[in-house]
N, CA, C and O of each residue as an XYZ file, in Angstrom:
704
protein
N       2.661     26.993     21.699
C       3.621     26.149     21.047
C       3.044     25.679     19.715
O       1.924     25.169     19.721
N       3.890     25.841     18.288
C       3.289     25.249     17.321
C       3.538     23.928     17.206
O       4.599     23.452     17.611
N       2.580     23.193     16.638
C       2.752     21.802     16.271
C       3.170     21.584     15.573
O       2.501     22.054     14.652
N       4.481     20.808     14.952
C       5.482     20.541     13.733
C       4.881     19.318     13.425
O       5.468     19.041     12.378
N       3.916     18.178     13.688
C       3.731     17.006     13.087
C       2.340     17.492     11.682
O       1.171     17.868     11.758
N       3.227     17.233     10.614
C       2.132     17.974      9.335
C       0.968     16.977      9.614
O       1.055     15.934     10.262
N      -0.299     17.565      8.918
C      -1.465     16.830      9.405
C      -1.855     16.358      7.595
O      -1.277     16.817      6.610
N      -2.888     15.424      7.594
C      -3.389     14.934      6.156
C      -4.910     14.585      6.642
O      -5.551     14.188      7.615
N      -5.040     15.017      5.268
C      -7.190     15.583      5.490
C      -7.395     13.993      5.846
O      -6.833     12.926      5.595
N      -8.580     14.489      6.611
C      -9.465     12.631      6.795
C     -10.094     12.597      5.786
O     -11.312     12.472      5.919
N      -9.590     12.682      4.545
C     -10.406     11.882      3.281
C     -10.268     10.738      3.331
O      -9.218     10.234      3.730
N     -11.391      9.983      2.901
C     -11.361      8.192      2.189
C     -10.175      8.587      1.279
O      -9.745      9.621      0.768
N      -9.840      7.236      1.319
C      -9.214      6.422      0.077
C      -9.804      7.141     -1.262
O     -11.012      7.172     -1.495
N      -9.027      7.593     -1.934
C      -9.472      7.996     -3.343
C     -10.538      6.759     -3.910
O     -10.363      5.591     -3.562
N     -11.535      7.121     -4.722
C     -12.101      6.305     -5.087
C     -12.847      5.307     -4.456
O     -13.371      4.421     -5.132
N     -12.985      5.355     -2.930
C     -13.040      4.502     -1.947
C     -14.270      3.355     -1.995
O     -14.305      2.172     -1.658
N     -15.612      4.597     -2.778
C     -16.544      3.703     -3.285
C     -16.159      2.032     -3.627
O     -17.026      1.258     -3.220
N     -15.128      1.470     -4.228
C     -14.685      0.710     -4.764
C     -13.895     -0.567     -4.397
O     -13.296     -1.460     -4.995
N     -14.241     -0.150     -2.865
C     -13.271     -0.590     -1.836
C     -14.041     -1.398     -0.989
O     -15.161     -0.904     -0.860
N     -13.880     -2.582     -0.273
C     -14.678     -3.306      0.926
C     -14.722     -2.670      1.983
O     -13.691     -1.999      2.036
N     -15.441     -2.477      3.000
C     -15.389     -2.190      3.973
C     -14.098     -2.069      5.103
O     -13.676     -1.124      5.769
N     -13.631     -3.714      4.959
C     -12.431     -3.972      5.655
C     -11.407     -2.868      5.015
O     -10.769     -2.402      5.958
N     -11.100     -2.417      4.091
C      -9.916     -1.405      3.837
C     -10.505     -0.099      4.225
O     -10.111      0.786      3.466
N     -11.567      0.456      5.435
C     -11.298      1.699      6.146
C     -10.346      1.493      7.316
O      -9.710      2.474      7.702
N     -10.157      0.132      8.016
C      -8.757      0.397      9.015
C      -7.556      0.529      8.229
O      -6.592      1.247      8.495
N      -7.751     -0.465      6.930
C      -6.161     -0.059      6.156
C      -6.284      1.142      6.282
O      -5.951      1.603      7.374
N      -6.743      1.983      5.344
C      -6.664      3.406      5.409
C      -6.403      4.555      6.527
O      -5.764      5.605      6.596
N      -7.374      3.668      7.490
C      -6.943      4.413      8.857
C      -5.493      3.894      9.161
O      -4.760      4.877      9.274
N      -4.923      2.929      9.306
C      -3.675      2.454      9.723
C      -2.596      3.414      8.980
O      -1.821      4.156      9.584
N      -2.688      3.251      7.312
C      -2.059      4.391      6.771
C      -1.587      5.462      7.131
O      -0.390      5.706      7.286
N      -2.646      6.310      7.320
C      -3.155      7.513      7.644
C      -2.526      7.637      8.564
O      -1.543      8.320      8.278
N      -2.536      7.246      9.923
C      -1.871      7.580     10.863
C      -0.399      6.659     11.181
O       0.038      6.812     12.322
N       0.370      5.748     10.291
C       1.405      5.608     10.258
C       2.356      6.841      9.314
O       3.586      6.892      9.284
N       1.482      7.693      8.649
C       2.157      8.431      7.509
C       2.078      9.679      8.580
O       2.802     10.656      8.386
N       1.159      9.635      9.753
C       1.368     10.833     10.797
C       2.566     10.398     11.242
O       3.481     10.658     10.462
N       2.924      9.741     12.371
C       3.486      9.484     12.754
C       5.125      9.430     12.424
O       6.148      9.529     13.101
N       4.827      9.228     11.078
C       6.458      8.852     10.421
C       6.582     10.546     10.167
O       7.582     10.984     10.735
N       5.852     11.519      9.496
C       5.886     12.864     10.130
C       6.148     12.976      8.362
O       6.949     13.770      7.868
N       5.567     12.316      7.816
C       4.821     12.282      6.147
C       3.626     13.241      5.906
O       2.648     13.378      6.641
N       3.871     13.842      4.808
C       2.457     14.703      4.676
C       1.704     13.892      3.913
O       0.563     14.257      3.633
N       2.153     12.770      3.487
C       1.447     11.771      2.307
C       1.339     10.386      2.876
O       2.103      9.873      3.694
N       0.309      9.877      2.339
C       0.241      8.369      2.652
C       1.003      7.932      1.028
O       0.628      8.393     -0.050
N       1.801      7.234      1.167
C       2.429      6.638      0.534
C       2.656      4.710      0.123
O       2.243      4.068      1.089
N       3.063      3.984     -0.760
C       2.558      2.642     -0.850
C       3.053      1.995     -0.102
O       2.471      0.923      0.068
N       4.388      2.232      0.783
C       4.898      1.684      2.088
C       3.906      2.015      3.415
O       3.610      1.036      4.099
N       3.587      2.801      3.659
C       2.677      3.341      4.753
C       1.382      2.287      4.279
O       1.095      1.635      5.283
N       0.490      1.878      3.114
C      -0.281      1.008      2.539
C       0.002     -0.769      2.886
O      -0.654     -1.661      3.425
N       1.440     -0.655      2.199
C       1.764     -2.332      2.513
C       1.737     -2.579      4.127
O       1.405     -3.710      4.481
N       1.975     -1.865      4.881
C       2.354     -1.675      6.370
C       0.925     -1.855      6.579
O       0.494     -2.942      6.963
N       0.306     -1.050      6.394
C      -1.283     -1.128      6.912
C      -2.385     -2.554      6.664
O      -3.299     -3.032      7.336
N      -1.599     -2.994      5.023
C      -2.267     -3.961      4.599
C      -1.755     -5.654      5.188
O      -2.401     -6.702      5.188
N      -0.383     -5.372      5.642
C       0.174     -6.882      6.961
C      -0.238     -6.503      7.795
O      -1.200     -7.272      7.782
N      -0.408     -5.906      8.660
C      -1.236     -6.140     10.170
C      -2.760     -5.694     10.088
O      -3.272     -5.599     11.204
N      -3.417     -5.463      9.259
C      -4.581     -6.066      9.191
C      -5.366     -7.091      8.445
O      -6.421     -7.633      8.774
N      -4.671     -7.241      7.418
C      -5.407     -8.417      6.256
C      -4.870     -9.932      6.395
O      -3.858    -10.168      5.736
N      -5.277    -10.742      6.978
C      -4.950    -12.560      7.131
C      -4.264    -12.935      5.522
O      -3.252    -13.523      5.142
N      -5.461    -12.219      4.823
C      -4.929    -13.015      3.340
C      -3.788    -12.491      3.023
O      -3.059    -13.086      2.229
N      -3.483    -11.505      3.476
C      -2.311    -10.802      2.258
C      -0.756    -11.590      3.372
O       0.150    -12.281      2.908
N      -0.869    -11.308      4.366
C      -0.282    -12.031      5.716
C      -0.272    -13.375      4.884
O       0.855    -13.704      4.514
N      -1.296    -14.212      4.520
C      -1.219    -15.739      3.892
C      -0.781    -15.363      2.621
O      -1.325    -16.144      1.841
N      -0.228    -14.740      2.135
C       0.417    -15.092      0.295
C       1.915    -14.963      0.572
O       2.652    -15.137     -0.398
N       2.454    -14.695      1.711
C       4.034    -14.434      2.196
C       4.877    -15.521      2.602
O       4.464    -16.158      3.572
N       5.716    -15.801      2.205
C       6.435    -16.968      2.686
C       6.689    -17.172      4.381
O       7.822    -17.387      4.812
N       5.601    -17.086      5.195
C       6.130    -17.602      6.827
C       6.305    -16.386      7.529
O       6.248    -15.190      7.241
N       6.531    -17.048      8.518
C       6.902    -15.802     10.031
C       8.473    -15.119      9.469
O       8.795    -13.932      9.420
N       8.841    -15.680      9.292
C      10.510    -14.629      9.024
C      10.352    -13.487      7.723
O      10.531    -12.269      7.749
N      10.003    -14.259      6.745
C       9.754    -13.227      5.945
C       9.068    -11.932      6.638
O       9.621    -10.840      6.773
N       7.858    -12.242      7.018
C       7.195    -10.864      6.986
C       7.443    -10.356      8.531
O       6.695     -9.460      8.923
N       8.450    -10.870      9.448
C       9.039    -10.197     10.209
C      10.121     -9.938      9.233
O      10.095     -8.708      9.178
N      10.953    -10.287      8.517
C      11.920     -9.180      7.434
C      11.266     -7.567      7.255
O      11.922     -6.548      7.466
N      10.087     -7.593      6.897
C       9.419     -7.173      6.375
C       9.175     -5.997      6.829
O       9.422     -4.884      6.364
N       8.474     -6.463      8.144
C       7.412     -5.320      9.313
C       8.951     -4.771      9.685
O       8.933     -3.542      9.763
N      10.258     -5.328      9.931
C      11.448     -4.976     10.336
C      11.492     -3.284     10.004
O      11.185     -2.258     10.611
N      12.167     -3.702      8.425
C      12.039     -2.275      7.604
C      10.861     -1.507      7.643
O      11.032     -0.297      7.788
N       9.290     -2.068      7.516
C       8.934     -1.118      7.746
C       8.533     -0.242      9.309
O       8.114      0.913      9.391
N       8.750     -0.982     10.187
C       8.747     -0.271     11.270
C       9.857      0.734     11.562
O       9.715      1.857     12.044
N      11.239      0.001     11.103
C      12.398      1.450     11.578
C      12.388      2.754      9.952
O      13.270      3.589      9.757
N      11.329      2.566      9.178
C      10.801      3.607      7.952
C      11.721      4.692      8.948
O      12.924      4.902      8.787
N      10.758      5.397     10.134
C      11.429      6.680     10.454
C      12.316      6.970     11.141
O      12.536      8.120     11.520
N      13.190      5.676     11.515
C      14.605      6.244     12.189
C      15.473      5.913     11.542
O      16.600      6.261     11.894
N      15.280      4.989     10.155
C      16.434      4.704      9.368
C      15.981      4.568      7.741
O      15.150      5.454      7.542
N      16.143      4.031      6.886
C      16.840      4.392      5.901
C      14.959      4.984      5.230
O      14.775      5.099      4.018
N      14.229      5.168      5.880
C      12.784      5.623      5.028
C      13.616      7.331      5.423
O      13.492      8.187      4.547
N      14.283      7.653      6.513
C      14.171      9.153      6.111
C      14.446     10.006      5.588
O      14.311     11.194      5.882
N      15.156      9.212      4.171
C      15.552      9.737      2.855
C      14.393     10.299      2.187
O      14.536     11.213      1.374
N      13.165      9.780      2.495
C      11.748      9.399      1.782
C      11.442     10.756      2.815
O      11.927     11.726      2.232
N      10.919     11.127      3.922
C      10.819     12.429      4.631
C      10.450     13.688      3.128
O      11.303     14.124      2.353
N       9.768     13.833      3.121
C       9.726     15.790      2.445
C       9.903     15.095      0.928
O      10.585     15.701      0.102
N       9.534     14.340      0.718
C       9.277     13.204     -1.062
C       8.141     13.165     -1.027
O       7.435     12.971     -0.038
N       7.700     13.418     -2.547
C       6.628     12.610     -2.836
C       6.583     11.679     -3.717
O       6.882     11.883     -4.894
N       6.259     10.710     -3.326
C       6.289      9.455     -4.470
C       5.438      9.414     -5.485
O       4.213      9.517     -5.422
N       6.428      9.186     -6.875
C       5.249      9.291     -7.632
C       5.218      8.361     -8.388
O       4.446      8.486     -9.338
N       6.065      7.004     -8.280
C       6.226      5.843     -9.331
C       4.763      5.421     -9.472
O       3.879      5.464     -8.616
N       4.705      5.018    -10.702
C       2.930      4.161    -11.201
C       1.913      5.371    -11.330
O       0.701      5.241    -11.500
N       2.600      6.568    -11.222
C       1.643      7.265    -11.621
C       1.387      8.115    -12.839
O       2.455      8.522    -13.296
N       0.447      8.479    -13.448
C       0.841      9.155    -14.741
C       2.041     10.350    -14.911
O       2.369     10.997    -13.916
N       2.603     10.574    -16.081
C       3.647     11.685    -16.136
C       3.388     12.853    -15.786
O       4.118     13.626    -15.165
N       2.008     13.069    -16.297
C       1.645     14.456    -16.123
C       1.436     14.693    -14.472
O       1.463     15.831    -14.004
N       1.276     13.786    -13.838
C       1.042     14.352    -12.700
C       2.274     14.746    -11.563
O       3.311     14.101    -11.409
N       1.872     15.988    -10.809
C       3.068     16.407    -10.349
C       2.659     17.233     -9.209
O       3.447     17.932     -8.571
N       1.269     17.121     -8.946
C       0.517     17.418     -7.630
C       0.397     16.363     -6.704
O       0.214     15.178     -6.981
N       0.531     16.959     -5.387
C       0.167     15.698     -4.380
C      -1.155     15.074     -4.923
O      -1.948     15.757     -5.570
N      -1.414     13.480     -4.581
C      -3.163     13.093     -5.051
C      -3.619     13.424     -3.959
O      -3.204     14.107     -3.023
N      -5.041     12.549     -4.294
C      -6.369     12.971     -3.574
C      -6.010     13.211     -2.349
O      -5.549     12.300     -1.662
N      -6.195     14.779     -1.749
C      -6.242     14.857     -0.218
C      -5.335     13.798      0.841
O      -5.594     13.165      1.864
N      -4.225     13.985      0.038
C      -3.158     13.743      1.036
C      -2.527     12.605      1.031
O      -1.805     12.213      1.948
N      -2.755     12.024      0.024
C      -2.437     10.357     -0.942
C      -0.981     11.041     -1.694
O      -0.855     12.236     -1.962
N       0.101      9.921     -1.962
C       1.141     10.421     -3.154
C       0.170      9.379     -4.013
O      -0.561      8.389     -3.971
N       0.898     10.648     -4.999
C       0.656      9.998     -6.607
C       0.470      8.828     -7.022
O      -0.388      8.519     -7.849
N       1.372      7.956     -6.406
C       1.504      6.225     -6.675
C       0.763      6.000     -5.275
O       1.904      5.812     -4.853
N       0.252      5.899     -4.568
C      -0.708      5.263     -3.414
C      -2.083      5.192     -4.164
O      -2.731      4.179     -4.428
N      -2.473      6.921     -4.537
C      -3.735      6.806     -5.465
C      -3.538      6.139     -7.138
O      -4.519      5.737     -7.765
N      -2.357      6.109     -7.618
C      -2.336      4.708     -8.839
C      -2.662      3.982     -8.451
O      -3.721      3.475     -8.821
N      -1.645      3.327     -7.091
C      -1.792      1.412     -6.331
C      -3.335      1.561     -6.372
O      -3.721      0.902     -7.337
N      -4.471      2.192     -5.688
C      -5.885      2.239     -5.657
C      -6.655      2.010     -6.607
O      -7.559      1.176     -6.545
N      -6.308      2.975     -7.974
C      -7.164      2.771     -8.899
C      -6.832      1.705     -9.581
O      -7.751      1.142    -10.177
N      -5.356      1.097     -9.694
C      -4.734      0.018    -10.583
C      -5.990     -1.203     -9.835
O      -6.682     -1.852    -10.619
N      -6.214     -1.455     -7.851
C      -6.514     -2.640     -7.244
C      -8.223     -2.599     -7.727
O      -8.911     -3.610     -7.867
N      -8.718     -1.122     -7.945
C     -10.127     -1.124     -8.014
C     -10.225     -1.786     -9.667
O     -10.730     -2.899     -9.814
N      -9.915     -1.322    -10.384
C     -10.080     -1.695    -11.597
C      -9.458     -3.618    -12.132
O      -9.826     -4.352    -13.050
N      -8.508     -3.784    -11.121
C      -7.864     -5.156    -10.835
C      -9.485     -5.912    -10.445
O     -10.010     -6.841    -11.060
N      -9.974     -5.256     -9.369
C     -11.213     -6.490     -8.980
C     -12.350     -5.969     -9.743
O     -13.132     -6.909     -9.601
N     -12.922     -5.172    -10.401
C     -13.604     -5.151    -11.560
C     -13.488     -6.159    -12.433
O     -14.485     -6.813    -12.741
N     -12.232     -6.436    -12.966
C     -12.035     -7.235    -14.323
C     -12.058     -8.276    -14.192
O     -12.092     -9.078    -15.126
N     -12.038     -8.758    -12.221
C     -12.235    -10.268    -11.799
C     -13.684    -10.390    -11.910
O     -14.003    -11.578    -11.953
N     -14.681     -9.590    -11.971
C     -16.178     -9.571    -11.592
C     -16.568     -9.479    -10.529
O     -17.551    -10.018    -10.020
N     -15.368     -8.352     -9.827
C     -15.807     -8.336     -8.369
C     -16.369     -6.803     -8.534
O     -16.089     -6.064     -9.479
N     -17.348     -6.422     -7.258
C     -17.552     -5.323     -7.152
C     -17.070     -4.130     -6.401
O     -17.322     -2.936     -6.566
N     -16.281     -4.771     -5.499
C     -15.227     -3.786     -4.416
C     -14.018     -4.822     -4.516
O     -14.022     -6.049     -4.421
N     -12.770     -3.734     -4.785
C     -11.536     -4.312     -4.483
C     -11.338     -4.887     -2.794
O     -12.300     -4.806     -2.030
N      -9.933     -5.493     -2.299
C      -9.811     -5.771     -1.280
C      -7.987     -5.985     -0.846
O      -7.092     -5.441     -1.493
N      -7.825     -6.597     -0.021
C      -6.672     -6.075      0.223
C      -5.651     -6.982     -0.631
O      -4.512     -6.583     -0.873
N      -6.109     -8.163     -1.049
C      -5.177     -8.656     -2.287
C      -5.197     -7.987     -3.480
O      -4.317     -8.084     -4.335
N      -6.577     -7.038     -3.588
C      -5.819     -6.478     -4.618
C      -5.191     -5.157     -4.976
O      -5.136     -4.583     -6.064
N      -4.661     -4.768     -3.615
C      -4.463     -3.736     -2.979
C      -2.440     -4.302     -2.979
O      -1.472     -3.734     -3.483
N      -2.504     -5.172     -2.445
C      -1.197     -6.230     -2.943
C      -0.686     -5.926     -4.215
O      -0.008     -4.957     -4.556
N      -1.073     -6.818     -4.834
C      -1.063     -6.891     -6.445
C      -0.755     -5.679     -6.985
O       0.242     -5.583     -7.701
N      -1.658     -4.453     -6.690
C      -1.203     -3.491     -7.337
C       0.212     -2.663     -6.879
O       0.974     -1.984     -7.567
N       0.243     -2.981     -5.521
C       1.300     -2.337     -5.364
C       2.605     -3.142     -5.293
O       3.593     -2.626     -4.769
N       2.649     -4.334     -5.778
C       3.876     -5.400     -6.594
C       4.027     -4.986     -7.549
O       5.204     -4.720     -7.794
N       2.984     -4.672     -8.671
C       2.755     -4.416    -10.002
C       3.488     -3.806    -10.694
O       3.798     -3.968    -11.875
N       3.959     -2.657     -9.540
C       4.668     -1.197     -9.673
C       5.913     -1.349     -8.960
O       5.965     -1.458     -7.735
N       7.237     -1.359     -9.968
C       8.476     -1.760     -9.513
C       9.078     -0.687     -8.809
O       9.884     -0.876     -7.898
N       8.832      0.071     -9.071
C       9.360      1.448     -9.066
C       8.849      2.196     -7.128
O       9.467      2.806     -6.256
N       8.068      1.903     -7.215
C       7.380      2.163     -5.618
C       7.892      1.613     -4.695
O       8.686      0.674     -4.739
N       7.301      2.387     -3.397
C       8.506      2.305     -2.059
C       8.337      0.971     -1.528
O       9.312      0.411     -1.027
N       7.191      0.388     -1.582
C       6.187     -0.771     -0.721
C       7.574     -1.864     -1.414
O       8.274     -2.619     -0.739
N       7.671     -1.621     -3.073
C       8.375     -2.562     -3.626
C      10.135     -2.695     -2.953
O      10.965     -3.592     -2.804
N      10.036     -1.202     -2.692
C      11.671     -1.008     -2.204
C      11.586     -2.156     -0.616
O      11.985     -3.292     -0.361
N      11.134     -1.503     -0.157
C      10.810     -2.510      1.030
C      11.246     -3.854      1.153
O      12.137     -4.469      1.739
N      10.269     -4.094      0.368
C       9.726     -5.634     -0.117
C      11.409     -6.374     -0.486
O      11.963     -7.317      0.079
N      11.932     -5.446     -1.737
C      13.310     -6.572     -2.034
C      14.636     -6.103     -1.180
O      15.773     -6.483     -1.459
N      14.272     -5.107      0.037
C      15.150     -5.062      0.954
C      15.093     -5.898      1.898
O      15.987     -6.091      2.722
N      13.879     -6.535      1.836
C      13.459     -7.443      3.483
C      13.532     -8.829      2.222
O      12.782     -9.776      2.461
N      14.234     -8.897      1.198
C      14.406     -9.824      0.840
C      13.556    -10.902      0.119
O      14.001    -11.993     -0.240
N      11.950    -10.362     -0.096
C      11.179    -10.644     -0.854
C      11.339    -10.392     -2.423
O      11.648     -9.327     -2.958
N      11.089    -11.484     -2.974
C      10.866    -11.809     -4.213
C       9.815    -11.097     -4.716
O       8.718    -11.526     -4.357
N       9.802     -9.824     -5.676
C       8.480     -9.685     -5.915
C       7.788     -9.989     -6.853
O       6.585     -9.759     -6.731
N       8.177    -10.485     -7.870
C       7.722    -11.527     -8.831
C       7.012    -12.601     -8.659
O       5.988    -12.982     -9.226
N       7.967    -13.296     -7.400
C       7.113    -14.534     -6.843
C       5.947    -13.823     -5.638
O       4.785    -14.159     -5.865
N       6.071    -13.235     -4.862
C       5.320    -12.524     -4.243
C       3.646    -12.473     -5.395
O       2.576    -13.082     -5.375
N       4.221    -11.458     -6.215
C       2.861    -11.376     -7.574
C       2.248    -12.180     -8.022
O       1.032    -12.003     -8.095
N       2.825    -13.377     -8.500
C       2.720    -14.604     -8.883
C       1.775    -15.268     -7.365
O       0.626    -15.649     -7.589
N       2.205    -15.351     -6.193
C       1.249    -15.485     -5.204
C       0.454    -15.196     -5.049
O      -0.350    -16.053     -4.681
N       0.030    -13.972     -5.164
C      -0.840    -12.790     -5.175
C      -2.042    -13.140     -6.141
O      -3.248    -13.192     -5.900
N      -1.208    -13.404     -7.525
C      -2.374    -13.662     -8.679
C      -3.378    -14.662     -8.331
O      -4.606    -14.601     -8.388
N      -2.004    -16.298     -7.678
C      -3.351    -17.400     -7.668
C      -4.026    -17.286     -6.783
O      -5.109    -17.856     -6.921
N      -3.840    -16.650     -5.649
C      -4.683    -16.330     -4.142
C      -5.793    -15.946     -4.846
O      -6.825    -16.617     -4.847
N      -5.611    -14.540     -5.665
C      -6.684    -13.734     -6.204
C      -8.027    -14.601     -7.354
O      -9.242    -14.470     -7.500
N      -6.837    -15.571     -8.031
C      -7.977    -16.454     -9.253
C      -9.080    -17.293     -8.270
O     -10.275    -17.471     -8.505
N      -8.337    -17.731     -7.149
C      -8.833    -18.989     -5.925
C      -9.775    -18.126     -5.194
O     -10.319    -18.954     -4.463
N     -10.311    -16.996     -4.927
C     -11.066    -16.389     -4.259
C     -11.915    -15.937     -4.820
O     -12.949    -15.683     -4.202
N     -11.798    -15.609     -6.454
C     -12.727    -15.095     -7.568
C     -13.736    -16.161     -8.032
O     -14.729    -15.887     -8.706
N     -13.400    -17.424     -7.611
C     -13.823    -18.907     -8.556
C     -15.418    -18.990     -7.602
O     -15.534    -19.234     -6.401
N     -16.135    -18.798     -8.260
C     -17.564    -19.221     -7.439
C     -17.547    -20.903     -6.926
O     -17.214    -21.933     -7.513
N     -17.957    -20.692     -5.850
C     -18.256    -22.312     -5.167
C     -17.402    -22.795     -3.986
O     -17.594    -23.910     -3.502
């Protein structure tokens, strides 16, 4: 019997060097929600999904229990309802023009932007590994991406969301 569920390489996170420790379950969570949904790509919805049920902080920049049950709502029925438009897509919002190849080993285009946008985001704070706020941030940043579609279907603000995001991020950067 052949197996119809497409598979995606166990690569890190593009760039992963750049990354805390805590974002190898994101990645793993990804990874195998983008199996499951029967995605050949990890994508920035499969990311935001990974990044609420494991990260407290990013969970703390959301307005309450309803919101981000809005939230987990949509993204849990992704593959029996309106994500399976998204099925056999690759997303490529936030990512450069020229590009038009799947990214790194099994990433869409805009998952590996959201990455390099969050690594280079906690660089410029003086951090040395990004983390999952700024894993957030980047993928608010980018209007155009699915995480965002999500987000103002479950009725989130993503402006104010960002705006959350930012002072969480200044309040965690501040030595002392």
């Amino acid at each position: 019997m052949h197996n119809r569920t497409p598979s995606i390489p166990e690569q890190p996170a593009p760039h992963h060097a750049g990354f805390t420790a805590e974002l190898a379950s994101v990645v793993t969570g990804a990874r195998r929600r983008a199996l499951r949904d029967g995605d050949r790509h990890i994508d920035t919805a499969h990311l935001l999904h990974s990044l609420i049920e494991s990260d407290p902080e990013v969970r703390g920049v959301f307005d309450g229990g309803p919101q981000l049950a809005r939230v987990l709502g949509y993204l849990v029925q992704r593959s029996i309802g309106y994500g399976l438009r998204w099925q056999g897509t690759l997303e490529r919002s936030g990512a450069p023009a020229a590009v038009d190849e799947p990214g790194a080993d099994g990433w869409s285009p805009s998952a590996v932007a959201a990455m390099d946008r969050a690594e280079r985001g906690a660089v410029l704070r003086g951090e040395s590994c990004a983390g999952g706020l700024d894993i957030l941030a980047a993928l608010v940043g980018d209007p155009e991406c699915r995480a965002v579609e999500v987000l103002e279907r479950a009725g989130v603000e993503t402006a104010w969301l960002a705006g959350r995001t930012a002072d969480r991020l200044a309040e965690v950067s501040r030595p002392g």
